[in-house]
C-alpha positions in Angstrom: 3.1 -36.2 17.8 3.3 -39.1 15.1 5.0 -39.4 12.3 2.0 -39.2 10.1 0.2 -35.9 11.9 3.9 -34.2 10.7 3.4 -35.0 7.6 0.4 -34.3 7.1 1.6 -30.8 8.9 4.0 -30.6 6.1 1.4 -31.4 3.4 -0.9 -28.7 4.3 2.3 -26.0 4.4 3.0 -27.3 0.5 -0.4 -27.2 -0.5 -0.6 -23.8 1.2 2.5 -22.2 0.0 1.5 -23.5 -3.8 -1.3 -21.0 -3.5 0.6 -18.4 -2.2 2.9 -18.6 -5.0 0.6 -19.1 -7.6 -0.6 -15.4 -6.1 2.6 -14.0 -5.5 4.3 -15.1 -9.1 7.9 -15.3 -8.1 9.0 -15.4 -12.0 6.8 -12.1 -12.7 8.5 -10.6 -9.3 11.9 -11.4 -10.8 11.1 -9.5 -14.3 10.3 -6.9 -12.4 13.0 -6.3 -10.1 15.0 -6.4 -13.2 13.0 -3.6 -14.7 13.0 -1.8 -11.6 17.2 -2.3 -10.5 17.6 -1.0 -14.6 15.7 2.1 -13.2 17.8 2.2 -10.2 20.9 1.9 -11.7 20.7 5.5 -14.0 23.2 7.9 -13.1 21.5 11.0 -12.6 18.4 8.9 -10.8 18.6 11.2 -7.6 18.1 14.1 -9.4 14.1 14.0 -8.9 14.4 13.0 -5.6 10.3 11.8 -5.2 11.2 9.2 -8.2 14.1 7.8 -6.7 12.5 7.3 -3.4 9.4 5.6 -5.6 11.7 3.5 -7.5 14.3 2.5 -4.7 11.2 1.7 -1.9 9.2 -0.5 -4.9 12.6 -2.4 -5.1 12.9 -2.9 -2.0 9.3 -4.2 -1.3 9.8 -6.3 -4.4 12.9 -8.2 -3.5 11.6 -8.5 0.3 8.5 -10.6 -1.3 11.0 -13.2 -3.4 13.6 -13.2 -0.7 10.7 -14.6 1.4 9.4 -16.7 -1.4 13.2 -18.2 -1.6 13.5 -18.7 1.8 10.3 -20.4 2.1 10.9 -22.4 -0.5 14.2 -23.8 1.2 13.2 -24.5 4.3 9.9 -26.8 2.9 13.2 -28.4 1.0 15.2 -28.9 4.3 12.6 -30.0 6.6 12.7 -33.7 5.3 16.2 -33.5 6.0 15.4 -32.2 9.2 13.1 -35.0 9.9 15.6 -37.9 9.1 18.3 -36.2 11.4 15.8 -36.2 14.1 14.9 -39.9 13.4 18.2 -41.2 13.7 19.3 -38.7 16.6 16.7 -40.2 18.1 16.5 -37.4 21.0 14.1 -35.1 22.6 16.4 -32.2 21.5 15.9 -33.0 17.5 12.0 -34.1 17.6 11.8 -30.4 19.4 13.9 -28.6 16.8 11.8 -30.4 14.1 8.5 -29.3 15.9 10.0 -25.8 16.4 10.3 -25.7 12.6 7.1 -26.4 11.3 5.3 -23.9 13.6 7.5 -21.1 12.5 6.8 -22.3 8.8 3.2 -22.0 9.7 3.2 -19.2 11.2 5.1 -17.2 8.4 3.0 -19.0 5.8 -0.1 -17.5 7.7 1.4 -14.1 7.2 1.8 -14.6 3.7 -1.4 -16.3 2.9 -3.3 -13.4 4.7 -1.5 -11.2 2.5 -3.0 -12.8 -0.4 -6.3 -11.4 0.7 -5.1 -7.8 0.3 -6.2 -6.5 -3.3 -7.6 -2.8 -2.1 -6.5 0.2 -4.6 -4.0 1.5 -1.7 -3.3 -2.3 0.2 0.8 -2.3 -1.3 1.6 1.4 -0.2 3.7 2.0 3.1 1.2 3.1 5.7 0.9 6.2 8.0 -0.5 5.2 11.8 -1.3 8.0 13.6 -2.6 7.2 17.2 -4.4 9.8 19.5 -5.1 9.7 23.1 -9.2 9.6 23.9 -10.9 9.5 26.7 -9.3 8.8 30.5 -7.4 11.5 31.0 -3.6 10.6 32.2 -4.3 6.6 31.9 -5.1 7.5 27.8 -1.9 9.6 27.1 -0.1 6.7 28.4 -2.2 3.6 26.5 -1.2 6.0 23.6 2.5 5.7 24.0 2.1 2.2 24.9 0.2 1.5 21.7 3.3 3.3 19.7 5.5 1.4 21.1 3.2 -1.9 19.9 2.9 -1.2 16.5 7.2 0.0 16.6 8.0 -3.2 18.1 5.6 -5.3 15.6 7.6 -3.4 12.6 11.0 -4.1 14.6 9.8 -7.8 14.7 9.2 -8.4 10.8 12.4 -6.1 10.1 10.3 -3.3 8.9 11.4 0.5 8.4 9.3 2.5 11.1 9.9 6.0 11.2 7.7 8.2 14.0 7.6 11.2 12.0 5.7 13.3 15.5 5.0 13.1 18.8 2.8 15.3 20.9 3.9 15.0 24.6 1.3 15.4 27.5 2.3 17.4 30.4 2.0 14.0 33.4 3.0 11.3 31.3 2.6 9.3 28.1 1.6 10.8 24.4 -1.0 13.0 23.1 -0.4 12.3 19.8 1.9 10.5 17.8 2.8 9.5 13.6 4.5 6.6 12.3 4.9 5.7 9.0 6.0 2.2 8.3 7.5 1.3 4.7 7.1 -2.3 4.5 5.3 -4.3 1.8 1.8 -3.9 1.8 2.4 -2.3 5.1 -1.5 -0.3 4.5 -3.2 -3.4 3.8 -2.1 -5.0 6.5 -2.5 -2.7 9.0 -5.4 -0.6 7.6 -7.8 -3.3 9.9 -5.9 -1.8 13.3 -7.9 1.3 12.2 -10.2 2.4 15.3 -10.9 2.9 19.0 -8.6 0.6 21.6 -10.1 0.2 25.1 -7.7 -0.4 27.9 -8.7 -1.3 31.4 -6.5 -1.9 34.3 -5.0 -1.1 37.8 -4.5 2.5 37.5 -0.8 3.1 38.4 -2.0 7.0 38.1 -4.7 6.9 41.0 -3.7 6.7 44.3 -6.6 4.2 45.3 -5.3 1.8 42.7 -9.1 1.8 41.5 -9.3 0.4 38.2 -9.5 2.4 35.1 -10.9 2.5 31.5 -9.3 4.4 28.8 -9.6 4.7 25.2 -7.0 6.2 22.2 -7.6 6.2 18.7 -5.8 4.6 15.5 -5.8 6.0 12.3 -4.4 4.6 9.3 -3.9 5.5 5.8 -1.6 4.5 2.9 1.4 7.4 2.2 1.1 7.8 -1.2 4.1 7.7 -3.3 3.4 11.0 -5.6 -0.4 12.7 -4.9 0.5 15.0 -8.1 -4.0 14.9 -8.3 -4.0 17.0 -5.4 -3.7 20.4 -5.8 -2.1 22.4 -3.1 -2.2 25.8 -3.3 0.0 27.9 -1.3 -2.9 30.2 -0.2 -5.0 27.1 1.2 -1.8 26.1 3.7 -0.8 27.7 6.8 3.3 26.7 7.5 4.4 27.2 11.4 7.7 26.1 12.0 8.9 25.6 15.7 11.6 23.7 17.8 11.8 19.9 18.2 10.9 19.1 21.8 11.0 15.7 23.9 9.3 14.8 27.2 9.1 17.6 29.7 9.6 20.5 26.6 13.1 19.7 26.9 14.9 20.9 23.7 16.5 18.8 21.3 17.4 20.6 18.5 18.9 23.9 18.7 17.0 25.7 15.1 13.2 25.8 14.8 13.7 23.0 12.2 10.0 21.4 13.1 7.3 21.7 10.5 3.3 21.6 11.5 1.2 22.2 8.2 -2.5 23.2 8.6 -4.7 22.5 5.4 -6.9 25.8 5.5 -10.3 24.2 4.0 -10.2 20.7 5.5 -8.6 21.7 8.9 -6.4 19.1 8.7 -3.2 19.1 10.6 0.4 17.6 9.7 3.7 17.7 12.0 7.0 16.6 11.4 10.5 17.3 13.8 12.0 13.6 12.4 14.3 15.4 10.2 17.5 17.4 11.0 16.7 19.8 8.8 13.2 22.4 8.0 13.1 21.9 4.5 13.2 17.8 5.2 10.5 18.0 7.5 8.3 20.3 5.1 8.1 17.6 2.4 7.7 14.5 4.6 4.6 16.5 6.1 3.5 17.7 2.8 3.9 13.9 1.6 1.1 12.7 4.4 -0.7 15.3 4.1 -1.1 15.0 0.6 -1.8 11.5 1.2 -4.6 12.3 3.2 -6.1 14.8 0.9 -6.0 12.2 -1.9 -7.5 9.2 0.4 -10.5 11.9 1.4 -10.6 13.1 -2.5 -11.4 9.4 -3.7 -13.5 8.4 -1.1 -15.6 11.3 -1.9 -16.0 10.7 -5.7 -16.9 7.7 -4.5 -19.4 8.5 -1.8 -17.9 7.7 0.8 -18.3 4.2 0.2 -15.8 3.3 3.1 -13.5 5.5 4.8 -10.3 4.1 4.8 -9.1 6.1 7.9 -12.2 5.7 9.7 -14.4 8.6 11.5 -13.0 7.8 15.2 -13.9 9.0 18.5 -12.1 6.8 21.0 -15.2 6.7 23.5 -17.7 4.3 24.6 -19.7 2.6 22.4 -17.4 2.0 19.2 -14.1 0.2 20.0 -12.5 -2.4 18.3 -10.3 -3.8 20.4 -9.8 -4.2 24.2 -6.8 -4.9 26.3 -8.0 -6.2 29.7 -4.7 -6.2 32.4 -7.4 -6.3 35.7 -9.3 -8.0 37.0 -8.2 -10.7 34.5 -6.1 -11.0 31.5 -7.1 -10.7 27.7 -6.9 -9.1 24.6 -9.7 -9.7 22.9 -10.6 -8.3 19.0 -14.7 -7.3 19.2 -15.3 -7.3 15.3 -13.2 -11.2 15.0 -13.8 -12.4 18.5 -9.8 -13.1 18.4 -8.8 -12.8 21.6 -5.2 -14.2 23.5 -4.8 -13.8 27.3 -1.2 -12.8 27.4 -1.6 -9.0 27.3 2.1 -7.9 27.6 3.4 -10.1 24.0 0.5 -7.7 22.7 2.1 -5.0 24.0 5.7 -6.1 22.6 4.4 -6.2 19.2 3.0 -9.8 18.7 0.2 -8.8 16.5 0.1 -11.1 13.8 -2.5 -13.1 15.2 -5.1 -10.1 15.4 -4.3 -8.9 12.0 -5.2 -11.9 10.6 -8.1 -12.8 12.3 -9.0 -8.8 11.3 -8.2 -9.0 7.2 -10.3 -12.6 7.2 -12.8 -10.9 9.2 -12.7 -7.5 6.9 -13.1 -10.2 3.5 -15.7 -12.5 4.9 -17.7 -9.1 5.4 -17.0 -7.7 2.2 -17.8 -10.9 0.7 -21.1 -10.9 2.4 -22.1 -7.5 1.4 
């Protein structure tokens, strides 16, 4: 590549990152991570426990954002550097370091440009995936598990928290069911457009023809919400079962019935937790999504169901968003975006930026529209 392609590479990422922080407003980040390490810093802050955790994760979110903003800003500053070290080097070795450079600078900047586009009421909350197996018997418990282990692996990558707060075994292999919450900036945004039905087809290592096989599972997202103090919970409307943690197989590991599954009585809605050592930990996490969930349903109802966040999903034919295709070719290809990559197993490990994307552009172009 010439000289004057990379700098005009280099000129876009400035002209590109100027917007982002003109968005982003590092100096009004600063004032507020003041405010909020003040907030931090009182003595008796752990003594309302749902505060502290409110105060100490918006911290945290708000010093991730300038870190990045700091970082960014740095490397835009070294690259020139970088560039004139290569030139007199002279080698393959620099001119590849150089060229390594600028599409990891593009690449973050894409993540952070993207994020730009996330203004929603609930886009800068932590999010809640929940991820069901559908239809295809044995091959969906396990395109379940592997999908857990994509979205853990994508939160891994960007040096996320994710926590699974469930999982719901099937008797052969793979998952039934599973939660993860992930508390990461504008982790709900973000991933709120991985909300739907997944399609997998493939070489069924399950069948003993080795005939191939379509299966679906279902995402659901929605944003955990700090305090839902407008939901009213009444003890009367819950039904509290408590029961042993258990692994693959039913194997037992935890020795107390310290796992919590909360039914909400009028909406039928069901919340489990076994993450925590201890019953009364469990309880509130699972009292925390599920009150999460009440609120997201409350609001979309006062406002008629304008657009459910979570998504009505049914992980059959006929309504998926995404499909992984492992036989007789290789993609993974969006259906709403037409996004699509042909190396199926990065997917897998978590590289997912490139669908979210295409998926939040694709979500604002169509909001724009209507």
């Amino acid at each position: 590549m010439s000289e004057l392609d990379i700098q005009a590479r280099i000129a876009a990422l400035r002209s590109t990152f100027a917007t982002i922080e003109a968005v982003l407003d590092p100096e009004s980040l600063k004032i507020e991570i003041a405010s909020l390490s003040e907030q931090a810093s009182v003595p008796n802050l752990w003594d309302d426990t749902e505060a502290a955790q409110k105060i100490t994760s918006a911290l945290s979110h708000r010093q991730t954002e300038l870190a990045r903003i700091t970082e960014i800003t740095q490397r835009l500053t070294d690259i020139d550097v970088l560039i004139d070290m290569a030139d007199e080097a002279g080698d393959s070795d620099s001119a590849n370091e150089v060229m390594k450079e600028l599409a990891d600078l593009e690449a973050l900047l894409g993540v952070m440009e993207v994020q730009t586009l996330l203004d929603g009421e609930y886009d800068a909350l932590p999010a809640v995936v929940t991820i069901r197996a559908g239809a295809g018997g044995v091959d969906a418990a396990d395109f379940a598990e592997m999908l857990l282990r994509m979205y853990t692996r994508w939160a891994e990558a960007h040096g996320y928290s994710a926590t699974i707060l469930d999982t719901s075994y099937a008797e052969e292999a793979g998952i039934k069911s599973a939660t993860l919450q992930i508390d990461a900036p504008y982790a709900f945004g973000t991933l709120s457009v991985e909300a739907g039905t997944h399609r997998l087809v493939r070489m069924s290592p399950f069948n003993s023809a080795g005939k191939r096989q379509t299966s679906f599972a279902a995402v659901e997202v929605v944003p955990l919400m700090m305090e839902a103090t407008e939901v009213d919970l009444p003890e009367s409307d819950l039904r509290i079962d408590v029961f042993r943690s258990s692994g693959p197989g039913g194997q037992s590991v935890n020795t107390t019935d310290s796992a919590v599954r909360i039914t909400h009585i009028p909406t039928g809605i069901v919340v489990s937790c076994q993450n925590e050592k201890s019953q009364i930990q469990n309880k509130a996490a699972a009292l925390r999504v599920l009150q999460s969930r009440l609120l997201l349903l409350q609001r979309e109802e006062e406002m008629a169901k304008k657009k459910e966040l979570a998504g009505t999903i049914t992980a059959s034919w006929g309504d998926q968003m995404r499909s992984y295709v492992l036989a007789p070719y290789q993609m993974v290809k969006d259906l709403r975006s037409d996004y699509e990559v042909n190396n199926p197993s990065a997917v897998f490990d978590g590289d997912l930026d490139g669908f979210i994307q295409a998926g939040i552009r694709w979500r604002k172009s169509a909001q724009r529209v209507s």
